[in-house]
C-alpha positions in Angstrom: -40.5 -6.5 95.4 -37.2 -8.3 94.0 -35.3 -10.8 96.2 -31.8 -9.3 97.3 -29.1 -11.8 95.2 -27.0 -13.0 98.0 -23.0 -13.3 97.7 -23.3 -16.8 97.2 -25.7 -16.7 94.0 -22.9 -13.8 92.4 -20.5 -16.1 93.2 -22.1 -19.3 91.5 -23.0 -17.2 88.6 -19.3 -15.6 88.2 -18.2 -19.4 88.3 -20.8 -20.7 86.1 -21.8 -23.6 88.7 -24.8 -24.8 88.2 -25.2 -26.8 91.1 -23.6 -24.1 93.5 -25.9 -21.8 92.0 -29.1 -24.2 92.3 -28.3 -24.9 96.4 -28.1 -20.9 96.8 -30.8 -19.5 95.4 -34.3 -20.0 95.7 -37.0 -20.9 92.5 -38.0 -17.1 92.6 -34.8 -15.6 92.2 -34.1 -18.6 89.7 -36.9 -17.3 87.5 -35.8 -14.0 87.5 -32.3 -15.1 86.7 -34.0 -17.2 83.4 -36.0 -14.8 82.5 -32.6 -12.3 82.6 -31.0 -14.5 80.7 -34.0 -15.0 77.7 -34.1 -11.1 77.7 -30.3 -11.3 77.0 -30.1 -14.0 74.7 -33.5 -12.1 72.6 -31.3 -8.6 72.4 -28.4 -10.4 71.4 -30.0 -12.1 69.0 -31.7 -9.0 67.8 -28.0 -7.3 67.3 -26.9 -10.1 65.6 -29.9 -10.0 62.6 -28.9 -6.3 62.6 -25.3 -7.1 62.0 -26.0 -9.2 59.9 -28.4 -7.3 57.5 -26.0 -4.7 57.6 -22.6 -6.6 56.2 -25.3 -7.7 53.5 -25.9 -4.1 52.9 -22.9 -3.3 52.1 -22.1 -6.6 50.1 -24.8 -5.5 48.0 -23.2 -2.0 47.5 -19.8 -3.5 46.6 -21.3 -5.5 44.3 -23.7 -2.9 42.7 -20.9 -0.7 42.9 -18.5 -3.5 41.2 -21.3 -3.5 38.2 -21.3 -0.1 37.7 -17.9 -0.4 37.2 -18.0 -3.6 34.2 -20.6 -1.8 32.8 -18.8 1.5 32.3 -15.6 -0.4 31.1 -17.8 -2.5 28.7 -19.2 0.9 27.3 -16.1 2.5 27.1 -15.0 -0.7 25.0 -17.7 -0.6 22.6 -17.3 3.2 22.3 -13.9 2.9 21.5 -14.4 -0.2 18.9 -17.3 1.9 17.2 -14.9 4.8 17.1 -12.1 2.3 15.6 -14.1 1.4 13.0 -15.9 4.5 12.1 -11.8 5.9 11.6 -11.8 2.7 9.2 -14.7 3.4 6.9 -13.7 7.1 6.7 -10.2 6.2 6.0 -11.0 3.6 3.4 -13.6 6.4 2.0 -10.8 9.1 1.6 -8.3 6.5 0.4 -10.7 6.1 -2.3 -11.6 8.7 -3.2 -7.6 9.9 -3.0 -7.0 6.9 -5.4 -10.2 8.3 -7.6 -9.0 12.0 -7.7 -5.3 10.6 -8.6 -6.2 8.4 -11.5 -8.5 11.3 -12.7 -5.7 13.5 -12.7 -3.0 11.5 -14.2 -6.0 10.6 -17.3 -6.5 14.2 -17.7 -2.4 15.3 -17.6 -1.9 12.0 -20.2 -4.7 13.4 -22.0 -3.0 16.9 -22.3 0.3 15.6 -23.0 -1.4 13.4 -26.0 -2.1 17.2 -27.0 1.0 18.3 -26.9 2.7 15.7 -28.2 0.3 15.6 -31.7 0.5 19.6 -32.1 1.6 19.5 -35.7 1.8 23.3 -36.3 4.5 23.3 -33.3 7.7 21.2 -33.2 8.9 22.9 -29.3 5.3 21.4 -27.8 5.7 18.1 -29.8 8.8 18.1 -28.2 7.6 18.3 -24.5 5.0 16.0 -25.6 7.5 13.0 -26.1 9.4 13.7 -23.4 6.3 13.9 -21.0 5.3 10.5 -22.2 8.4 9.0 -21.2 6.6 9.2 -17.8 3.7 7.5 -18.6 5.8 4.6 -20.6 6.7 3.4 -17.4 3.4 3.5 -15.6 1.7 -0.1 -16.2 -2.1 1.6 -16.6 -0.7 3.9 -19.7 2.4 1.9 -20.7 0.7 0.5 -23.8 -1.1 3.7 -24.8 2.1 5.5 -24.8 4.1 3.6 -26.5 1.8 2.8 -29.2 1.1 7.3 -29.5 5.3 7.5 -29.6 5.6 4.4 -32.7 3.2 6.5 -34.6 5.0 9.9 -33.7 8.1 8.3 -34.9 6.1 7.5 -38.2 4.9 11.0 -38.2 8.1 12.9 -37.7 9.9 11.0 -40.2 7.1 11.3 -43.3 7.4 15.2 -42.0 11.2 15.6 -42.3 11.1 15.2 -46.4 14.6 17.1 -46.9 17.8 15.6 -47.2 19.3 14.6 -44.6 17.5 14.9 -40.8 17.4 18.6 -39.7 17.6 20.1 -35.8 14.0 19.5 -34.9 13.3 16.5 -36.8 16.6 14.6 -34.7 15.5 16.4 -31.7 11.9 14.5 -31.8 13.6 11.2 -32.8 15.5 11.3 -30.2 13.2 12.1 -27.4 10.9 9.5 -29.1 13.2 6.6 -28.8 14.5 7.8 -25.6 11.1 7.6 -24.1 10.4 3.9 -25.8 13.5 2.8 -23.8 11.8 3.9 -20.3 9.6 0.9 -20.0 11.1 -1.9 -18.5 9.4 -4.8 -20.0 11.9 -6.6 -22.4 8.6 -7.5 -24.9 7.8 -3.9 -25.1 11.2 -2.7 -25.9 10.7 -5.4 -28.8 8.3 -4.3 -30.0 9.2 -0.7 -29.9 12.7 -1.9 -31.7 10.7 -3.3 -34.2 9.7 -0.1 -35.2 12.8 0.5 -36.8 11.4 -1.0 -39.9 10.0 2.6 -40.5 13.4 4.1 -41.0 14.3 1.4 -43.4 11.3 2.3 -45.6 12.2 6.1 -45.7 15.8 4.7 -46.7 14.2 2.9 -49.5 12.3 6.0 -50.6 14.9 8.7 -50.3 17.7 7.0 -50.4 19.0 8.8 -47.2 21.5 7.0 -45.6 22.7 9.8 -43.1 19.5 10.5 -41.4 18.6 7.3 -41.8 21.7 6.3 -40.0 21.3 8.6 -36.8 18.0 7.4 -36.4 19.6 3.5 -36.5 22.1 5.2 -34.4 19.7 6.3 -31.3 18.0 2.9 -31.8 21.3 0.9 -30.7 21.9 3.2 -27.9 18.6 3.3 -26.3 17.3 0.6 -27.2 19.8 -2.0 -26.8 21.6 -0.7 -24.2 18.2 -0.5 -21.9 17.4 -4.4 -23.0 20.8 -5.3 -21.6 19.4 -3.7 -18.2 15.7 -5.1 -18.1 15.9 -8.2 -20.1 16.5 -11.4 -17.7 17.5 -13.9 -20.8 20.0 -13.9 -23.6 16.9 -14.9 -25.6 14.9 -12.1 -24.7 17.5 -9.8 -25.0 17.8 -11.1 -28.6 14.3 -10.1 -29.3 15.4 -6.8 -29.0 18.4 -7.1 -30.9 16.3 -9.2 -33.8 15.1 -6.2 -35.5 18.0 -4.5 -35.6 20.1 -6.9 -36.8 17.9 -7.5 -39.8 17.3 -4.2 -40.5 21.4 -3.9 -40.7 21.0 -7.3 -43.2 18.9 -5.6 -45.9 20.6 -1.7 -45.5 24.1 -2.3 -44.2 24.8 1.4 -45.4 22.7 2.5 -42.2 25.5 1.0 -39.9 28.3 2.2 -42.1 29.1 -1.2 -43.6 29.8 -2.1 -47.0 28.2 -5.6 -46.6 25.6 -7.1 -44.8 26.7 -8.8 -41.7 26.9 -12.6 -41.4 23.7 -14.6 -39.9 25.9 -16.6 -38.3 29.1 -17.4 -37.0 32.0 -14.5 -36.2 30.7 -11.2 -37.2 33.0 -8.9 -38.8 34.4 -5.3 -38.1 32.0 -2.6 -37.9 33.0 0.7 -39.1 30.3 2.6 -36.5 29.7 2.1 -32.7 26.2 1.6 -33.4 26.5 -1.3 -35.3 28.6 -2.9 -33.3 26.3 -2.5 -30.2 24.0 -3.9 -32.5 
């Protein structure tokens, strides 16, 4: 049976006095007090491991939890990049092929306005012909076809009109010709193109037709000349378009409604027409 605790061993124990508590009790109610305490000390030790394993419990949790949430952002990310670029490669894919169908399309509407514009049993589609390729003059993938078709149109339309003088159609198609060469808006191509006056010099020479002649020299000046004072940078590029004409008004004055041949150099005298004097 247990020893009663007297008053005087509460009392040393509520003031922690080891000596008070020593000189009141005796060695059996000493060992039951040690082996009280070692049975406290073991169950709080006990609750401790348990705290313990549970705050590393939930650390673990957080930190799974904290994973989780990397990984799903990192997934999201690559989704999102694999998305990006998948948007790329099919936007690239449709540009080219929209690039493809387009220069298909503007090969097969040059191809039909070549049609048009070499229709020799019909002067009205000949017509739309020139003037449709006054589009593709300016376009740098078709400027050199066109312009090379419209020369040789010029050629064409002038060995057709065999009358005297230049009827409706005939100036209609000259017109549109020459009015298409001016489009481009390189100064060596309007050169070139002015060059091609030489033609209607050579049907001077055979028919001895100064008035068409003349209207033709007459378009020339205006289209020609006036676009190379737009697109031509130097003086001496602007007189490569000028050159031709200028010659051309050396050896057939009669075509700019002069009586002489204008000077090479030095001050140039009066013209009698407003072409030659733009020329």
């Amino acid at each position: 049976m247990a020893t009663p605790v007297s008053d005087d061993v509460r009392n040393a124990l509520a003031a922690k006095d080891p000596y008070a508590l020593a000189a009141a009790a005796n060695k059996e109610q000493l060992d039951s007090l040690r082996s009280a305490e070692e049975l406290i000390e073991a169950d709080r030790k006990r609750l401790q491991s348990s705290s313990r394993f549970t705050v590393a419990a939930q650390i673990l949790v957080g930190w799974v939890a904290i994973l989780g949430f990397c990984v799903n952002a990192y997934q999201s990310w690559t989704n999102k990049q694999q998305a990006e670029r998948q948007s790329q490669v099919d936007q690239d894919r449709w540009s080219k092929e929209f690039q493809r169908a387009r220069e298909a399309d503007k090969y097969r509407a040059f191809f039909e306005t070549t049609v048009l514009a070499t229709d020799t049993a019909n002067a009205d589609k000949r017509l739309v012909g020139y003037a449709l390729l006054q589009e593709f003059v300016s376009d740098s993938d078709y400027s050199s076809k066109a312009m090379l078709m419209l020369e040789e149109s010029l050629a064409q339309e002038l060995r057709r009109n065999t009358g005297q003088g230049i009827d409706e159609a005939h100036r209609n198609s000259v017109v549109a010709i020459v009015t298409a060469l001016s489009e481009t808006r390189d100064c060596g191509a309007l050169a070139r193109a002015a060059r091609s006056i030489d033609k209607v010099a050579q049907r001077l020479n055979r028919y001895g037709d100064v008035e068409e002649a003349g209207e033709v020299f007459d378009v020339y000046v205006r289209r020609l000349v006036g676009r190379a004072a737009e697109v031509c940078t130097t003086m001496a590029d602007f007189r490569t378009v000028r050159r031709p004409l200028r010659d051309t008004l050396v050896k057939a004055p009669k075509i700019g409604g002069l009586t002489t041949p204008p000077r090479p150099t030095g001050r140039t005298p009066a013209w009698r027409r407003s072409s030659a004097t733009a020329a």
